[in-house]
C-alpha positions in Angstrom: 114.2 187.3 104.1 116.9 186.2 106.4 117.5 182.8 105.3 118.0 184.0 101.9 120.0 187.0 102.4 122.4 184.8 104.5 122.4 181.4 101.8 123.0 184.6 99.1 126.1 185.4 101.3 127.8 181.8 101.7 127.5 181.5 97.8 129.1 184.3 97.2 131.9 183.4 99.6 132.4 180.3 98.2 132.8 181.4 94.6 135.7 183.4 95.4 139.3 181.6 95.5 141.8 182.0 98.1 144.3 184.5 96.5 147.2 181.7 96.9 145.3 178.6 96.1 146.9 176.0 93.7 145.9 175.9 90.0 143.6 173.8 89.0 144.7 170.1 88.3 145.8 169.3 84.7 142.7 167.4 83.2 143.1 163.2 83.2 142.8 161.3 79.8 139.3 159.2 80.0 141.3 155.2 80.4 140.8 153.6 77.2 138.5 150.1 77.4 140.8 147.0 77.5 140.6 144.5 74.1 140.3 140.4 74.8 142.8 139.0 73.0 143.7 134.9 73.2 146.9 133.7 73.0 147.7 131.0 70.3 149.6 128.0 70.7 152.5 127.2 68.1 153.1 123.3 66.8 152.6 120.4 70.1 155.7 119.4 71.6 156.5 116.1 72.5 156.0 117.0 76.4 152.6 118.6 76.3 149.9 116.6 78.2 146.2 117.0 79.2 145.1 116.5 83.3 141.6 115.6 83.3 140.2 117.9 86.5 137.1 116.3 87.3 136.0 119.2 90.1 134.3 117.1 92.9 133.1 120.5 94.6 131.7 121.4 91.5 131.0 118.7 89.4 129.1 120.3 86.8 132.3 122.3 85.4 134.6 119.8 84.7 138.1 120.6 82.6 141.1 119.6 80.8 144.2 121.3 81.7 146.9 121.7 79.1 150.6 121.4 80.7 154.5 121.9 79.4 155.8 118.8 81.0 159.2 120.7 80.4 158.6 124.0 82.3 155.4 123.1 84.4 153.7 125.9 82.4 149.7 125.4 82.1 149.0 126.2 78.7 144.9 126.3 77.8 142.2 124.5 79.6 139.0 123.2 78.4 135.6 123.8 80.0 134.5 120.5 79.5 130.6 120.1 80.9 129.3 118.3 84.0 130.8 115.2 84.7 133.9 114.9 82.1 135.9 111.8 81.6 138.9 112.4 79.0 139.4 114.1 75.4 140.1 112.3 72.6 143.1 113.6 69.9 142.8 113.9 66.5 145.9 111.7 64.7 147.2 115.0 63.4 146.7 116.4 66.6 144.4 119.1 63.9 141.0 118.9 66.4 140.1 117.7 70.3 137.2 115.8 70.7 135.1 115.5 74.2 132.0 114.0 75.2 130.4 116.5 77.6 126.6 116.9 79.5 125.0 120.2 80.0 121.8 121.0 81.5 119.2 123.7 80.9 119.0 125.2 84.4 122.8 124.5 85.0 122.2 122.3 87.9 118.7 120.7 86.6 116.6 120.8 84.0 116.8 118.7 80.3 119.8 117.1 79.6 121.8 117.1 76.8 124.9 115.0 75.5 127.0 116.2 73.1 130.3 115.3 71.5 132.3 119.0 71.6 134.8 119.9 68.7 138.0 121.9 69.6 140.2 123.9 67.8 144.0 122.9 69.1 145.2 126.5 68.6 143.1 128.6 71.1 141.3 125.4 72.7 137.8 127.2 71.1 134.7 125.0 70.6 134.2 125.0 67.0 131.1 122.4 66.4 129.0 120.2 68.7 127.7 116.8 67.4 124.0 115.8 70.2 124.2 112.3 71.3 121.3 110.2 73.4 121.5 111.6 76.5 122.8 108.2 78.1 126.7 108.6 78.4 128.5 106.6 80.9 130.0 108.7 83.8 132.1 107.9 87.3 136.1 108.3 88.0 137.6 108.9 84.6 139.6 106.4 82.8 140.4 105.3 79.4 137.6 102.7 78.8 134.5 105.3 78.7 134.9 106.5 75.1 137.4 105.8 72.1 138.3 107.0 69.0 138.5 104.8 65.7 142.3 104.4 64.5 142.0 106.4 61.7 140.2 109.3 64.0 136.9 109.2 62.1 134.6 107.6 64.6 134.4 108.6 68.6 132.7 105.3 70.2 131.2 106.9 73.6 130.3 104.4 76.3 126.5 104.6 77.7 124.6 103.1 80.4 121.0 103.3 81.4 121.6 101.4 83.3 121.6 98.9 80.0 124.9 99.4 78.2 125.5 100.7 74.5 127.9 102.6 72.7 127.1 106.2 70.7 128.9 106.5 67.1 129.7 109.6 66.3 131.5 110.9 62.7 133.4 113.7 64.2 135.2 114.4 60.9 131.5 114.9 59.1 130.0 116.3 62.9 127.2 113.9 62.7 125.4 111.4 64.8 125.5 107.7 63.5 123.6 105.3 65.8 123.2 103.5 69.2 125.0 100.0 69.4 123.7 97.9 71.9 126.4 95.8 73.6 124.3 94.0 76.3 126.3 91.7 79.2 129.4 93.9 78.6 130.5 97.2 78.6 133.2 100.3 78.1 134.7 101.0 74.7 138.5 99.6 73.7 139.3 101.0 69.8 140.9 98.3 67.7 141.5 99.5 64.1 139.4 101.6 61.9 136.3 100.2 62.3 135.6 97.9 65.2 135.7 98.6 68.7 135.8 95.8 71.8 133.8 95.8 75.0 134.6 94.2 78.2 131.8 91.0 79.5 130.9 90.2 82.8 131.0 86.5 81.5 135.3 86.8 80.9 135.3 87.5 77.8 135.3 90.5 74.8 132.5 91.4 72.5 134.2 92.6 69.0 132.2 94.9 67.4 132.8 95.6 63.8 131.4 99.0 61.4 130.5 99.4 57.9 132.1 102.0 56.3 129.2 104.2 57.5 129.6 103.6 60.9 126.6 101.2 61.6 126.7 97.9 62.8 128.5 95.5 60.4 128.9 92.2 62.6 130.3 91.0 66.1 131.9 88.4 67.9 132.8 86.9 71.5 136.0 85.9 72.1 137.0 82.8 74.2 137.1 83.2 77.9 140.5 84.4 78.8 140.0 85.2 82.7 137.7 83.9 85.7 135.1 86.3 86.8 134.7 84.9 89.9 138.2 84.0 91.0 140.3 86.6 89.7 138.7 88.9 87.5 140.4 91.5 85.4 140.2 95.7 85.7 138.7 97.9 83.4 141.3 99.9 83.1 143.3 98.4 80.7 146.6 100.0 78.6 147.0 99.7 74.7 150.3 98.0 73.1 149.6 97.7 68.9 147.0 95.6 68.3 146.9 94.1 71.8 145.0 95.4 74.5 146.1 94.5 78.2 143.8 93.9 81.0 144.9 92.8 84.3 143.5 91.0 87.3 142.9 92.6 90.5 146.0 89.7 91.4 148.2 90.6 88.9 148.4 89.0 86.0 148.4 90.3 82.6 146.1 89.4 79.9 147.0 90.2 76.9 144.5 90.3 73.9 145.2 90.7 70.4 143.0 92.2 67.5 142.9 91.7 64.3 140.3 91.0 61.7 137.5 92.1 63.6 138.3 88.8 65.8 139.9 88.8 68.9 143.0 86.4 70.3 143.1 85.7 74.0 147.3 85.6 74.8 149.0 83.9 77.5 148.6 85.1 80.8 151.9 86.8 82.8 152.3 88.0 86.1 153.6 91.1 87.6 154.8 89.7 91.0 157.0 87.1 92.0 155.1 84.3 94.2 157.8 86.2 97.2 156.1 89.4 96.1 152.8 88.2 95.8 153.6 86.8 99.6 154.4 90.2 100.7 151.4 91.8 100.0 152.1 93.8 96.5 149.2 94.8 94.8 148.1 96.6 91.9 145.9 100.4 92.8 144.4 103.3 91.4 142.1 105.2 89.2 144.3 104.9 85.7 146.8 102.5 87.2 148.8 101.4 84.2 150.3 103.2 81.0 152.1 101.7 77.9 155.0 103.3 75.9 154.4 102.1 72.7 157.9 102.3 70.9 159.9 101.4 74.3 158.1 98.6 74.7 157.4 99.3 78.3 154.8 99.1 80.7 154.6 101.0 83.8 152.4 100.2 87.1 151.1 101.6 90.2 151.8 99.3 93.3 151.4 98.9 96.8 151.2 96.8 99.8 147.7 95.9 100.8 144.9 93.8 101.6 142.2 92.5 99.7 139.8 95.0 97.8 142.9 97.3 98.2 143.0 98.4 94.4 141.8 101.3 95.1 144.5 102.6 96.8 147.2 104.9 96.1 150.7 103.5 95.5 154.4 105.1 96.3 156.1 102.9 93.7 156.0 102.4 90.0 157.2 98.9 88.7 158.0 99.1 85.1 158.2 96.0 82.8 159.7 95.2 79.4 156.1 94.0 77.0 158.8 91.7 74.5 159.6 89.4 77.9 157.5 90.2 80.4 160.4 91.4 82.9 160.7 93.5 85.6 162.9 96.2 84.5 163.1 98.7 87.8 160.9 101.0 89.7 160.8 104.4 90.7 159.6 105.7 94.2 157.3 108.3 94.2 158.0 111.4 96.2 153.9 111.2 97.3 151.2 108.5 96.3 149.3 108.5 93.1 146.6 106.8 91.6 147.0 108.1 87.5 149.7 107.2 85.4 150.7 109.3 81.6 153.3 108.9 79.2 154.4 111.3 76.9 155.5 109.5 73.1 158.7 110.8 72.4 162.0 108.7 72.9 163.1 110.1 76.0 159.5 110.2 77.5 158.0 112.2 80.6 155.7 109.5 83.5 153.5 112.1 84.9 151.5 111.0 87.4 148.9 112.5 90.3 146.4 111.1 92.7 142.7 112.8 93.2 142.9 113.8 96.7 146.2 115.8 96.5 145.9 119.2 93.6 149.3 118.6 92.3 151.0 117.0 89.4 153.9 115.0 89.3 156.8 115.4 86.7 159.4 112.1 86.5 162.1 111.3 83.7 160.3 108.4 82.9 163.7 106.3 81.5 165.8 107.6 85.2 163.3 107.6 87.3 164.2 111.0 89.1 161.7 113.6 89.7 161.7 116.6 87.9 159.0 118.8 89.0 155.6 119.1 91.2 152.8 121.5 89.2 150.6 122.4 92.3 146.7 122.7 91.3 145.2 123.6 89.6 143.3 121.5 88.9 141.8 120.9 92.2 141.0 117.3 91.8 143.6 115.9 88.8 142.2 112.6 87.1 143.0 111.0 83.6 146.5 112.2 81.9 146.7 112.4 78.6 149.5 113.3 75.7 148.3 114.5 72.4 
C-alpha cells in the first residue's frame, strides 16, 4: 500500500505546472517530402564534350561526363555499365548511343551486352538493343565501336578471343548480325555502309552492308606498312574519307575510302631525322585528334625509348593535313595521354591523362591554357565532342 500511495503522489506532482512556467511551444508544420526533379539541357554548344571515366577502382560503373569547355561546368553524366569505352553521337546530335555490359549479380553472374539509347536532353536511357555477349573491352579509344555516316548502323568491335563486329540498327533498336572479320580487328566507319578493320598482316579488311545491314562484300587492301619493322597504332584519327594510322616511329599512313575499296596513301613523317635523333616519340591512350575543317592534326609527344608509346607527353605538335607541316606546339602545363577537339572554328584541345583526375582546357588555335576541371571523373579516358 506504500508503493502505491507514494507512485499516486509523484503523479500527481508532476501534472501540476510551475505557476511561472513558459507556454507551451507554438506547434511545428510536419516538413513537406522533397519532389525529384531533372534538369534539362537547352540546344549543344559548340564547346560541350564527353570524358570517358573508365573507374579503375570500380570498374563495373563506368561513365561519360558531360562538360562546358567554356565554364568548366559538368553538365550530365551517363552511367555507362562495366567496362565502358566511348559513346557514339547521333548526326543531329537527337540520341547517344553506348555499348555497355551488365551482369546479373553485379559483380558475377550472366552477362549481358547491350547497345543503350539516350535521350540528349536529361541523358535518360530510353531503349536498349542486346548484342552477343562478346564486346571488345581494355583502355578506351576510338577503334572499339563506330557509327555508320549516316548514324543508322553502330558497328561494335568483339573478341572471343576470335574477332567480329556486332551490327546494330539503332534508329529501328534492333540487332542485325555478327560479322566475322578474322586476322584483323577494331571497327573504322567509312561511309554509310561499310566499315574497315585493322590486319595483323599490314593491311585493312573493307567491309561493305546491304541496305539491311548484313554482309554485302569485302576486300583487303594492299599492304601499306610493315608489321614487323614498324608497325602502325590502333588508334588512328579521321580526316574525310581518309583514315590516318601511324607507326609506333612516326610516320603517317594515310588511307583513303571510297567505293567500298580502300587506297593506301603516301607515307609522311612527324619528325625531322634531328628529331627522330633526339629521341621524340609518339605516346598515349588516344594520342592523336583531327580538326576536320582546319585541316589540322594534333599529337601527343615525348622523349623516350623504345616501347615508350605508352607514355605520357608534355607537348603537343600540331601539323597542317594539306602539306604535312609542322605548324607549332603547345606545352602542356602536366602530361596527358588523350587528346579532343571541339568542331567549331575557333576550337577547344582538351586533353587529360588516366593517372591524374583532372581535365585540361587549351585554346586549341593559341595554344594557352584556359582552365583545369579537377575530377571527377576519377580516372578520365576517351574525349569526345557531340
Amino acid at each position: 500500500m506504500v508503493r502505491v500511495w507514494v507512485v499516486a503522489a509523484l503523479m500527481s506532482v508532476s501534472t501540476v505546472a510551475p505557476a511561472d512556467a513558459a507556454e507551451p511551444a507554438a506547434t511545428v508544420a510536419p516538413l513537406q517530402a522533397e519532389q525529384a526533379t531533372s534538369e534539362k539541357l537547352g540546344a549543344p554548344k559548340p564547346h560541350w564534350f564527353f570524358v570517358a571515366d573508365t573507374n579503375f577502382l570500380g570498374y563495373l560503373d563506368s561513365k561519360e561526363y558531360l562538360y562546358d569547355g567554356d565554364t568548366g561546368a559538368m553538365l550530365g553524366m551517363l552511367s555507362t555499365g562495366a567496362f565502358g569505352n566511348a559513346a557514339e553521337f547521333a548526326p543531329d546530335f537527337a540520341a547517344i548511343y553506348v555499348p555497355e555490359i551488365y551482369y546479373s549479380r553485379g559483380s558475377r553472374g550472366d552477362r549481358t551486352d547491350v547497345v543503350t539509347i539516350y535521350d540528349t536532353k536529361e541523358l535518360k536511357a530510353i531503349g536498349e538493343v542486346v548484342i552477343p555477349a562478346k564486346r571488345a573491352t581494355g583502355v578506351p579509344h576510338r577503334a572499339y565501336q563506330g557509327l555508320s555516316d549516316d548514324g543508322r548502323f553502330m558497328y561494335v568491335s568483339n573478341m572471343t578471343p576470335a574477332t567480329s563486329v556486332s551490327v546494330v540498327d539503332v534508329q529501328a533498336r534492333k540487332f542485325i548480325a555478327e560479322i566475322e572479320v578474322s586476322g584483323c580487328n577494331l571497327v573504322y566507319p567509312v561511309g554509310d555502309r561499310a566499315f574497315a578493320s585493322l590486319c595483323g598482316d599490314g593491311t585493312v579488311q573493307v567491309v561493305s552492308l546491304d541496305e539491311q545491314g548484313n554482309l554485302k562484300g569485302r576486300e583487303r587492301s594492299a599492304k601499306f606498312f610493315d608489321p614487323d619493322k614498324d608497325p602502325v597504332t590502333e588508334k588512328a584519327s579521321r580526316f574525310g574519307n581518309t583514315w590516318l594510322y601511324i607507326s609506333f616511329d612516326g610516320y603517317v599512313h594515310p588511307v583513303s575510302f571510297e567505293g567500298g575499296k580502300a587506297k593506301p596513301g603516301k607515307p609522311w613523317s612527324l619528325f625531322t631525322d634531328k628529331e627522330r635523333a633526339d629521341g621524340w616519340k609518339i605516346g598515349g591512350g588516344q594520342f592523336n585528334a583531327v580538326h576536320q575543317s582546319l585541316g589540322r592534326l594534333f599529337v601527343i609527344v615525348h622523349k623516350g625509348g623504345p616501347y615508350s608509346h605508352k607514355e605520357a607527353g608534355k607537348d603537343v605538335w600540331t601539323y597542317d593535313l594539306a602539306t604535312s607541316k609542322k605548324l607549332g606546339s603547345i606545352s602542356m602545363v602536366a602530361p596527358v595521354t588523350m587528346l579532343g577537339l571541339t568542331k567549331d572554328a575557333a576550337p577547344l584541345l582538351i586533353a587529360d591523362y588516366p593517372a591524374t583526375a583532372a581535365v585540361y582546357v587549351y585554346d586549341a588555335l593559341k595554344g594557352t591554357h584556359l582552365r583545369t576541371i579537377a575530377g571527377p571523373p576519377t580516372v578520365p579516358g576517351f574525349i569526345q565532342a557531340p
